[in-house]
C-alpha positions as CSV (number, residue, x, y, z in Angstrom):
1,X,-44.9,-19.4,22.7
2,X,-41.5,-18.3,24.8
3,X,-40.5,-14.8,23.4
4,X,-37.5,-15.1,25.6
5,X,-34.0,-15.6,23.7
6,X,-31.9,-19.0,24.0
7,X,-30.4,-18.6,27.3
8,X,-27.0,-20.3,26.1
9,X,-26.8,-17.7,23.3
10,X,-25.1,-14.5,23.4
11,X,-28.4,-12.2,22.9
12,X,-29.9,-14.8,26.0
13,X,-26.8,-14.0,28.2
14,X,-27.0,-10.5,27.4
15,X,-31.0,-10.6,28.1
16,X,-30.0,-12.6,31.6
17,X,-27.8,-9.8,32.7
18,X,-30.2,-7.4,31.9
19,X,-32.9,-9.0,33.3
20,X,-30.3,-9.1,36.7
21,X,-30.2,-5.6,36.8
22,X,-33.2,-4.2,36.0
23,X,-35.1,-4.7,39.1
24,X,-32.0,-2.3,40.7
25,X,-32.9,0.8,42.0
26,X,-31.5,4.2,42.2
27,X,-28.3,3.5,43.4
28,X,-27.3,5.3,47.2
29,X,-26.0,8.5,46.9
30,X,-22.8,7.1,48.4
31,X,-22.2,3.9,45.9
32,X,-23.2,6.4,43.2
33,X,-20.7,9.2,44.4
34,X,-17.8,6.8,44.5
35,X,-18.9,5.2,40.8
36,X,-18.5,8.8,40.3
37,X,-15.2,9.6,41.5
38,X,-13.7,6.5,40.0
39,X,-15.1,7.3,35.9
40,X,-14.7,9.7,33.9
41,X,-18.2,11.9,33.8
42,X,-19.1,14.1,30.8
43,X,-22.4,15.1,31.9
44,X,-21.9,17.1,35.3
45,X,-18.9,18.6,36.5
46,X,-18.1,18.3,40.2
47,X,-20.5,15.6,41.2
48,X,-17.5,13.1,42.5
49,X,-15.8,16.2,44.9
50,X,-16.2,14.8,48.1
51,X,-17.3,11.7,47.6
52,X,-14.2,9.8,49.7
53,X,-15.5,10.9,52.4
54,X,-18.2,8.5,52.1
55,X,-18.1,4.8,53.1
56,X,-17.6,2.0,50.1
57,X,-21.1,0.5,50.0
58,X,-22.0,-2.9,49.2
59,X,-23.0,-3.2,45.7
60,X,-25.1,-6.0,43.4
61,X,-22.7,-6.4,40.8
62,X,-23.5,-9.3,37.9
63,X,-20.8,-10.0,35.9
64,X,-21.1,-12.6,32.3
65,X,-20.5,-15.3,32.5
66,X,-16.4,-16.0,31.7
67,X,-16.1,-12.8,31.1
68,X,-17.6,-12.7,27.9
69,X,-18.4,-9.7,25.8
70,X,-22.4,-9.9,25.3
71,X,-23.9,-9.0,22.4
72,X,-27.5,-7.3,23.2
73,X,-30.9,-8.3,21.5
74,X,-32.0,-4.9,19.5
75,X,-34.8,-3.8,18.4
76,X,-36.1,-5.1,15.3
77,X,-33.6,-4.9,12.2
78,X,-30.7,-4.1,14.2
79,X,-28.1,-6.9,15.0
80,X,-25.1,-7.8,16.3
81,X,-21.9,-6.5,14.3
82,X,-19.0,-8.0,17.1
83,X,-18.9,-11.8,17.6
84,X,-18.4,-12.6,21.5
85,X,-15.3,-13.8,22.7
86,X,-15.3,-15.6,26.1
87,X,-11.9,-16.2,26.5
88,X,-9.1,-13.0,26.9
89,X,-6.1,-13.2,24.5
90,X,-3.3,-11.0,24.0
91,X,-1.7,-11.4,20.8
92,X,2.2,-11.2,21.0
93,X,2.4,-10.4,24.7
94,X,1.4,-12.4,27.5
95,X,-0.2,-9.6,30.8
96,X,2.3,-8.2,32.4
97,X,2.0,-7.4,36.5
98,X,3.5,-3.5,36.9
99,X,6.1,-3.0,39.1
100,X,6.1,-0.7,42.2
101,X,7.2,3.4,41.4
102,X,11.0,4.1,41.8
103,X,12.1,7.1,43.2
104,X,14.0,7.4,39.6
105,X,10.3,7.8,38.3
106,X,9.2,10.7,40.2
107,X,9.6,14.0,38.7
108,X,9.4,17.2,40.6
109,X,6.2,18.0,43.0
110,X,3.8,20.5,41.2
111,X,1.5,22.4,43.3
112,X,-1.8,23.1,40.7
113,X,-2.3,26.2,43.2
114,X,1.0,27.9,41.1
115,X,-0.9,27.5,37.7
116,X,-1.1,30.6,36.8
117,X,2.5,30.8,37.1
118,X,3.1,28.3,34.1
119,X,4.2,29.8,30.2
120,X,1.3,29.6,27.8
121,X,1.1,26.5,25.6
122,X,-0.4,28.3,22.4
123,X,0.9,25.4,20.2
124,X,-2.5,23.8,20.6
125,X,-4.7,26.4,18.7
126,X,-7.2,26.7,21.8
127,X,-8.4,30.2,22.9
128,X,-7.4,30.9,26.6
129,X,-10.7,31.5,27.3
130,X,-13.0,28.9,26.9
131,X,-15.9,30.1,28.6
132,X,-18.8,28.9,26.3
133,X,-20.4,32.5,24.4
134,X,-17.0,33.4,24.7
135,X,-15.1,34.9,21.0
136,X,-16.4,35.3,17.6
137,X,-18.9,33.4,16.1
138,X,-16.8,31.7,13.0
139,X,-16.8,28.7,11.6
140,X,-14.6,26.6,11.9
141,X,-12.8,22.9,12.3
142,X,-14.7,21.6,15.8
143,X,-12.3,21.3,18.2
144,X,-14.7,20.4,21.2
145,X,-18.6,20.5,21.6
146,X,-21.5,21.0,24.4
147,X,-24.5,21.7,24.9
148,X,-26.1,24.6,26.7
149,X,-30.2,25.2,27.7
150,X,-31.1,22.7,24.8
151,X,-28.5,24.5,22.0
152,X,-24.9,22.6,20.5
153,X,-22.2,24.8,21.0
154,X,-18.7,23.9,18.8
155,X,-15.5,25.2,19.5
156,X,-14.0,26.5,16.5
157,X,-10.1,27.8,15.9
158,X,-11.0,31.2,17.3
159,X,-14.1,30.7,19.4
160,X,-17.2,29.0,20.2
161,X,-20.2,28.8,18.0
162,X,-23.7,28.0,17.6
163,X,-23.9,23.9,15.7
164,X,-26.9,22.4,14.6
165,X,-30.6,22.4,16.5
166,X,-30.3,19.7,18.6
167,X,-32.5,16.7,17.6
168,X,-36.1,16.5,19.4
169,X,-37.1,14.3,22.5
170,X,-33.4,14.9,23.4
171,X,-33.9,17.3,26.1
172,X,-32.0,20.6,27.6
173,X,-29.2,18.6,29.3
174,X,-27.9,16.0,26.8
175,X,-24.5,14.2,27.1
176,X,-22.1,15.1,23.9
177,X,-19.4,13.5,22.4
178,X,-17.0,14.8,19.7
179,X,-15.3,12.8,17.4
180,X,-11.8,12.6,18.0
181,X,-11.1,14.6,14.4
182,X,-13.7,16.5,15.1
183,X,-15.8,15.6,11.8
184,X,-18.8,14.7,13.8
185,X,-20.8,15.2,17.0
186,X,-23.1,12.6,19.1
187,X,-25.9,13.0,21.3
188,X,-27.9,10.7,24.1
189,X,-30.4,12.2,26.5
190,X,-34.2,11.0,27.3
191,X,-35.1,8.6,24.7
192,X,-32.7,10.0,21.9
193,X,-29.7,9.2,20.4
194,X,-28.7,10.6,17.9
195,X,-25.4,11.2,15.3
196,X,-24.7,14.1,13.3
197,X,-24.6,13.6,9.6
198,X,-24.4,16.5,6.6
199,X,-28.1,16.5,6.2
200,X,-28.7,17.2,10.2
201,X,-28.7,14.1,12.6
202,X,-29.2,10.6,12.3
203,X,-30.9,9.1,15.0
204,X,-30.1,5.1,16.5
205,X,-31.8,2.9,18.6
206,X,-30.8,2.7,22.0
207,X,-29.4,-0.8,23.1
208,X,-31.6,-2.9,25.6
209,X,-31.7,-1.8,29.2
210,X,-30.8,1.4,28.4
211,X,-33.0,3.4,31.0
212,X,-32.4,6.9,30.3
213,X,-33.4,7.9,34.1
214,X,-32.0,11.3,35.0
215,X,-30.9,10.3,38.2
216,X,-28.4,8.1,36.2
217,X,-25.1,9.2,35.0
218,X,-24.3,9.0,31.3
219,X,-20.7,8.5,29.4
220,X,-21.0,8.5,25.7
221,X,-17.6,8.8,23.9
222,X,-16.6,8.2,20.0
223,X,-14.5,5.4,19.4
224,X,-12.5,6.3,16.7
225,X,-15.3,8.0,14.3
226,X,-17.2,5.1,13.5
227,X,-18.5,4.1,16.8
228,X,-19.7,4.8,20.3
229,X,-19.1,3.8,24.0
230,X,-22.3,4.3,26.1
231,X,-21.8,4.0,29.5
232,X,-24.9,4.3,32.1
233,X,-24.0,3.3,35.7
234,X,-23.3,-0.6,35.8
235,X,-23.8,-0.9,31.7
236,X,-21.9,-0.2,28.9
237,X,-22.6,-0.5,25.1
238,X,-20.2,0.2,22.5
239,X,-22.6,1.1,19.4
240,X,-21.7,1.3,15.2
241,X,-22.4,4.8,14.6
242,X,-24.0,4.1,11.4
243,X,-26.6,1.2,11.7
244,X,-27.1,1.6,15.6
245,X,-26.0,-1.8,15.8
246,X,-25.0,-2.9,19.9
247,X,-23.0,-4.9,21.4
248,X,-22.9,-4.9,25.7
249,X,-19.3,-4.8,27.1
250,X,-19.3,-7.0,30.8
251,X,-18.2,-4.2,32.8
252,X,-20.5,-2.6,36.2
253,X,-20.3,0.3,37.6
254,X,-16.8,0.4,39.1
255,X,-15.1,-0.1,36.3
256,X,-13.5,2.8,34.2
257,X,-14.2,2.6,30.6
258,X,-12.3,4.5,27.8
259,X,-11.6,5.0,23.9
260,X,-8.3,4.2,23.4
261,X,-7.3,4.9,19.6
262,X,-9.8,2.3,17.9
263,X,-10.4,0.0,20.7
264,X,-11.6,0.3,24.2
265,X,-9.6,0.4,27.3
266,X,-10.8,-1.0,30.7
267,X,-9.1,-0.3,33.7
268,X,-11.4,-3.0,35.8
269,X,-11.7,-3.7,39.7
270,X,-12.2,-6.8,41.5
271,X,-11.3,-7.2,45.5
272,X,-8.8,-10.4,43.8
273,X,-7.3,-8.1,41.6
274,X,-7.7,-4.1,42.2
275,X,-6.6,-2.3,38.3
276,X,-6.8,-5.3,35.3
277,X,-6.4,-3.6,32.8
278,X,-8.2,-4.6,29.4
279,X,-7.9,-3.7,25.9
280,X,-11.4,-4.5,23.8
281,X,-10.9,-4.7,19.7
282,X,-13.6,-6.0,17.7
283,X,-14.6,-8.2,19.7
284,X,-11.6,-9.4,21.1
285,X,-10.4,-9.3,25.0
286,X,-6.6,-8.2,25.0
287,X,-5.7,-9.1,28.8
288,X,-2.9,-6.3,29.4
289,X,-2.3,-6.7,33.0
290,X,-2.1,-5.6,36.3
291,X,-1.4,-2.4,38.3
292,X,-1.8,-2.6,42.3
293,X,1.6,-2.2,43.0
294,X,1.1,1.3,41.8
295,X,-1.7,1.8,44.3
296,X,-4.9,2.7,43.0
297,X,-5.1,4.1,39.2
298,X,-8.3,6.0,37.9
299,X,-9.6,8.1,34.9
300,X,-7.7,6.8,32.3
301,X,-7.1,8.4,28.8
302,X,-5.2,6.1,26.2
303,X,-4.0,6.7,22.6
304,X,-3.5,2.9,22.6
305,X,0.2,3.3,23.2
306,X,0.4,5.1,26.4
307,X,-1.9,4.9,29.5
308,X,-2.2,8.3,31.1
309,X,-4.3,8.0,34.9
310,X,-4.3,9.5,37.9
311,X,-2.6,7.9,40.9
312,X,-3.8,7.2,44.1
313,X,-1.6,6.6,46.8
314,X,-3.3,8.1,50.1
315,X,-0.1,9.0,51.6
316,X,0.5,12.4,53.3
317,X,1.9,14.8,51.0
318,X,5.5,15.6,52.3
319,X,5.7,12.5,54.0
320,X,7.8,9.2,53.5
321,X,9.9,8.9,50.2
322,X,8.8,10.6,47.0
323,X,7.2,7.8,45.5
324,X,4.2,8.1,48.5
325,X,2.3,10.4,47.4
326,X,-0.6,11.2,44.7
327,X,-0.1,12.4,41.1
328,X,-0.6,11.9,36.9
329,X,1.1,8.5,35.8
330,X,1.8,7.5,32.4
331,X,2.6,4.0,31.9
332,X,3.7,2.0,28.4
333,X,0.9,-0.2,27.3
334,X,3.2,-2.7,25.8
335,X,4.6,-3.9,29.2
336,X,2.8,-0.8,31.9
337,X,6.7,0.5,32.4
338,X,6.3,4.2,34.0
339,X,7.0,6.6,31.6
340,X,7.2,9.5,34.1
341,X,5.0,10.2,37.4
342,X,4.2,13.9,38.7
343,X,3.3,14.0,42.3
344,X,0.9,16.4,43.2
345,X,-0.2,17.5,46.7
346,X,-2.4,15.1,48.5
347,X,-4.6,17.2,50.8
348,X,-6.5,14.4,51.7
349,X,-6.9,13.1,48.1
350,X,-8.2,16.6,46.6
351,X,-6.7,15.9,43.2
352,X,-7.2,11.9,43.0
353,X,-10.4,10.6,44.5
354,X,-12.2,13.7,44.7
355,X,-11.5,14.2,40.8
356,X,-10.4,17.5,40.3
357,X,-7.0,16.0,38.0
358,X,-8.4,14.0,35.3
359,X,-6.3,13.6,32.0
360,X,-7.6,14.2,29.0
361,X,-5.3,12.3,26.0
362,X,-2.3,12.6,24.3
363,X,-1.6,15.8,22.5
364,X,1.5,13.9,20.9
365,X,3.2,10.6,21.8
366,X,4.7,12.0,24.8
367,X,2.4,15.0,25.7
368,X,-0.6,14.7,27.8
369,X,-3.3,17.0,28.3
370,X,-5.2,17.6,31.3
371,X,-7.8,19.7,33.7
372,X,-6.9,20.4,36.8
373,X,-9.0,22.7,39.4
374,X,-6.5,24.0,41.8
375,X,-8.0,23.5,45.6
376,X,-7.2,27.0,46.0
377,X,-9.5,28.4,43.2
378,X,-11.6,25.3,42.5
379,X,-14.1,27.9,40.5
380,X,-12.0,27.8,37.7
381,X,-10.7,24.7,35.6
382,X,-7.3,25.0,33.6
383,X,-6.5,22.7,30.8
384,X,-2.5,21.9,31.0
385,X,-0.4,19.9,29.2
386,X,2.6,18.0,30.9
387,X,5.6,16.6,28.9
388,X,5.9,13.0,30.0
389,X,9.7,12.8,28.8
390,X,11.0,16.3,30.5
391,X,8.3,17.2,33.4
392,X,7.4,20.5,31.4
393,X,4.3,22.0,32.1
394,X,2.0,24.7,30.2
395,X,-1.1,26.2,30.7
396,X,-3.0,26.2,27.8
397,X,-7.0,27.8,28.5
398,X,-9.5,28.0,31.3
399,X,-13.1,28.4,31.6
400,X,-15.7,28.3,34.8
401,X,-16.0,24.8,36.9
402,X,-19.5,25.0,36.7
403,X,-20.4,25.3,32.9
404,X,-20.9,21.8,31.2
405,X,-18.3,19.4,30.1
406,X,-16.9,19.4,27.1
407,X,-16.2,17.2,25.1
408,X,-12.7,17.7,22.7
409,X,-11.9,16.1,19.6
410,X,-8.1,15.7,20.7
411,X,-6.7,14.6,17.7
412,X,-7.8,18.0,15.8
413,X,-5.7,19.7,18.6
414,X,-2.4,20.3,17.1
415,X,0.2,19.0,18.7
């Protein structure tokens, strides 16, 4: 009798890709650095510094066929909630190409070295100190979450405190994820995942070809409240956060994959086309376009509206017009018009490819947020936020490079 699923069906392409990958090791340290460098990591803070100094690697990279989104076969009970769609659409806009920065779109240079220097941004309700341990221990909305030596810390209005015992099987070093209200918290380490409810956690099945291996990194994000994005290496799941139901995403492990409001945004690469940029909503592949001109984007954050990334140019800082340098870019989703660009200092791509400017989200509309760890004190990390209409920049808290991520609920952030 053949166990195996119809390979002309959705579960039999997703079992075919699968079945691609699995015989994959451990990735080199170099192709894992770069994957690094390129997406957005909640699990360990500062593996990516450094990493352009190592040479692009060949890669095995298996992509769907048509690009189509691939629904996995789950364990028994659990089934498919999205219906694959093969073919991209984009309802009431055809993909737009973006065009190359103007010198009108380049505010003035800001040197993260001089943050200390900026006011205080206390309109966001975040202690300055964010060092976990750090403040009273009251209750309070959760306005970020971790986990430290096995044990959920929440980041209340005034402080951090101690959340619910983690789930067993999970292990000391999970990867957390906040909801972006901050009503719930998520969980994925060893075997385990696991949602928080009112009566403790829930725990899901993990999707097919899910390894769990340490020596892989791990994204897990909310999308919306309802629903995760599971990321390991050169797969990616986005998950109902209820019945644990999976669906696999075609994306590999140079790809950058991110919430963005209540769909998911993809900021893929391809030697034809270097940034396509794709919008995923139940189900349904939103093609938005294409950004090479402005040389190469990464770590994304999206309120659906707005793109916020980090720009890569390569250029000597100080050197050639003021649009050839590095710096955060916020572009329009609608039609990727620049909103407003802030050059940073190159220093041989310190801030871009080495991953120490990542933005965050939108506070508001026209505020993003962001963490920065200036080259001259790279111990600590700064959360600042950066007016995309006026250039104005705040400082807002700080806490130690080398405690765990965290993971904020940015829409209980005031803004």
């Amino acid at each position: 009798m053949n166990d195996h699923p119809d390979p002309t069906g959705p579960a039999g392409l997703s079992a075919l890709l699968d079945d691609a990958t699995a015989w994959v090791e451990r990735p080199d340290l170099a192709g894992a650095a770069l994957a690094g460098a390129r997406r957005r990591r909640r699990r360990r803070r500062g593996l990516a510094t450094g990493a352009v100094a190592a040479a692009a690697v060949a890669a095995v990279l298996v992509t769907p066929l048509g690009g189509a989104l691939l629904t996995d076969s789950p364990p028994a009970g659990v089934g498919p909630t999205i219906a694959p769609s093969a073919d991209p659409t984009s309802p009431g806009a055809e993909p737009v190409d973006a065009a190359p920065l103007q010198p009108e779109d380049v505010q003035q240079p800001w040197d993260p070295d001089d943050v200390e220097q900026l006011p205080w941004d206390g309109a966001l309700g975040l202690p300055r100190d964010l060092t976990i341990g750090q403040g009273p221990a009251e209750r309070g909305a959760a306005r970020a979450a971790t986990a430290v030596d096995g044990t959920l810390h929440l980041l209340g209005p005034s402080g951090w405190y101690t959340g619910a015992d983690l789930p067993a099987g999970v292990g000391t070093d999970p990867t957390v994820a906040i909801a972006p209200d901050g009503s719930r918290t998520a969980v994925v380490g060893g075997s385990v995942l696991a949602v928080s409810s009112p009566d403790g956690w829930t725990s899901l099945p993990l999707p097919r070809g899910f390894s769990g291996a340490e020596d892989f990194y791990v994204d897990l994000d909310f999308v919306g409240a309802d629903r995760l994005l599971l990321g390991e290496w050169n797969r990616f799941w986005e998950i109902d956060a209820s019945s644990g139901e999976a669906v696999r995403l075609p994306f590999d492990r140079i790809d950058e994959v991110v919430p963005a409001g209540d769909a998911v945004l993809a900021d893929r690469y391809s030697d034809a086309r270097p940034n396509t940029l794709e919008l995923w909503r139940e189900g349904q592949v939103e093609a938005v376009g294409d950004t090479s001109a402005l040389e190469s984007t990464q770590r994304p954050a999206s309120d659906a509206a707005s793109l916020a990334t980090v720009r890569a140019n390569g250029a000597t800082y100080g050197e050639g017009d003021a649009t050839d340098t590095d710096g955060l870019l916020v572009l329009g989703l609608a039609d990727l018009s620049v909103r407003g660009f802030l050059p940073v200092p190159t220093r041989g791509s310190y801030y871009s490819d080495s991953a120490n400017l990542t933005p965050l989200g939108f506070t508001d509309p026209d505020t993003v947020l962001a963490e920065v760890r200036p080259a001259g004190s790279p111990e600590t990390t700064w959360l600042v936020t950066w007016d995309v209409e006026s250039g104005a920049l705040r400082k807002v808290a700080s806490f130690p490079t080398d405690q765990p991520q965290l993971s904020l609920a940015i829409d209980a952030i005031p803004g």
